[in-house]
C-alpha positions in Angstrom: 1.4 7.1 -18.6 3.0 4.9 -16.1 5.3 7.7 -14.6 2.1 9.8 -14.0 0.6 7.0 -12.4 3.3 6.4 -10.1 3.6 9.6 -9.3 -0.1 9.8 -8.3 0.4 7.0 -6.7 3.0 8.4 -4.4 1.2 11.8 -4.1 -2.1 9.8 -2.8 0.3 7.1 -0.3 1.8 10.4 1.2 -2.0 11.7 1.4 -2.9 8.5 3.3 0.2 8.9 5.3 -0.9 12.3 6.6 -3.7 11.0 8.8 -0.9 8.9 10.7 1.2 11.6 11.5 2.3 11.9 15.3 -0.1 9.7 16.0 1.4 7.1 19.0 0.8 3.3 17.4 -2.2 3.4 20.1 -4.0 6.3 18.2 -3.0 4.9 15.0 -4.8 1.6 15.7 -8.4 2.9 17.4 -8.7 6.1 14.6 -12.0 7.2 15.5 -15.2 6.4 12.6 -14.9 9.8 11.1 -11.2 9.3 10.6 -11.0 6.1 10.0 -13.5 6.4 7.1 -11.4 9.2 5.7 -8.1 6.8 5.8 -10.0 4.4 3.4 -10.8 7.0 1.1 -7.0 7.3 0.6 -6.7 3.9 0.5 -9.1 2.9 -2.1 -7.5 6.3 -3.8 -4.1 4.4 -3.9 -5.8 1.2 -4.4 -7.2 2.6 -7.9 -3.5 4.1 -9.1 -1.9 0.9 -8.6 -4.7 -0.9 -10.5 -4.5 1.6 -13.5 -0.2 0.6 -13.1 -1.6 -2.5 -13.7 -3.5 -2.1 -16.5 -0.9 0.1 -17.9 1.5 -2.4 -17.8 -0.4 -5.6 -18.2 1.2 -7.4 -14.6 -0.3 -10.2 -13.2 -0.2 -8.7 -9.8 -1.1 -11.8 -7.9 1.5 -14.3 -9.7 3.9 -11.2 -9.4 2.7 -11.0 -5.5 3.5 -14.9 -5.2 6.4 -14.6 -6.7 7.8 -12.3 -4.3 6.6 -13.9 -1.1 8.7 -16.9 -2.2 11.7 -14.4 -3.0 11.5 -12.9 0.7 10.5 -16.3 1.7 14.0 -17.4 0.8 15.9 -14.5 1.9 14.2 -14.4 5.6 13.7 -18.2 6.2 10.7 -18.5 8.7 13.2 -20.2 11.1 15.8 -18.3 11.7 13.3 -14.7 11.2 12.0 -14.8 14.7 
């Protein structure tokens, strides 16, 4: 079950990335309603897989989330990233 999910997962991120495509970063960031209401769809449709991964695989997704702010954290110090 998780494989499915992850591959839904992917099939739904590529859907999401669709809407983007050869858009300039100015079109990407002012999508007009209509589109930008369609984006969310896809997001909430990616949203949903990656909460059923969850599930599936019982993760604490926050402490997991923590966890790896503190990894990159460590790896990119702050001070010496910009």
């Amino acid at each position: 079950m998780p494989k499915n999910l992850a591959s839904a997962l992917i099939v739904e991120a590529g859907e999401l990335l669709e809407h983007f495509q050869w858009l300039t970063k100015e079109q990407s960031r002012n999508l007009p309603t209509d589109k930008k209401q369609a984006v969310a769809y896809e997001m909430a449709d990616v949203l949903l897989y990656l909460v059923q991964m969850v599930t599936a695989l019982e993760v604490d997704l926050t402490e997991t989330a923590n966890a790896k702010v503190g990894i990159k954290g460590q790896e990119y110090p702050v001070d010496q990233a910009r």
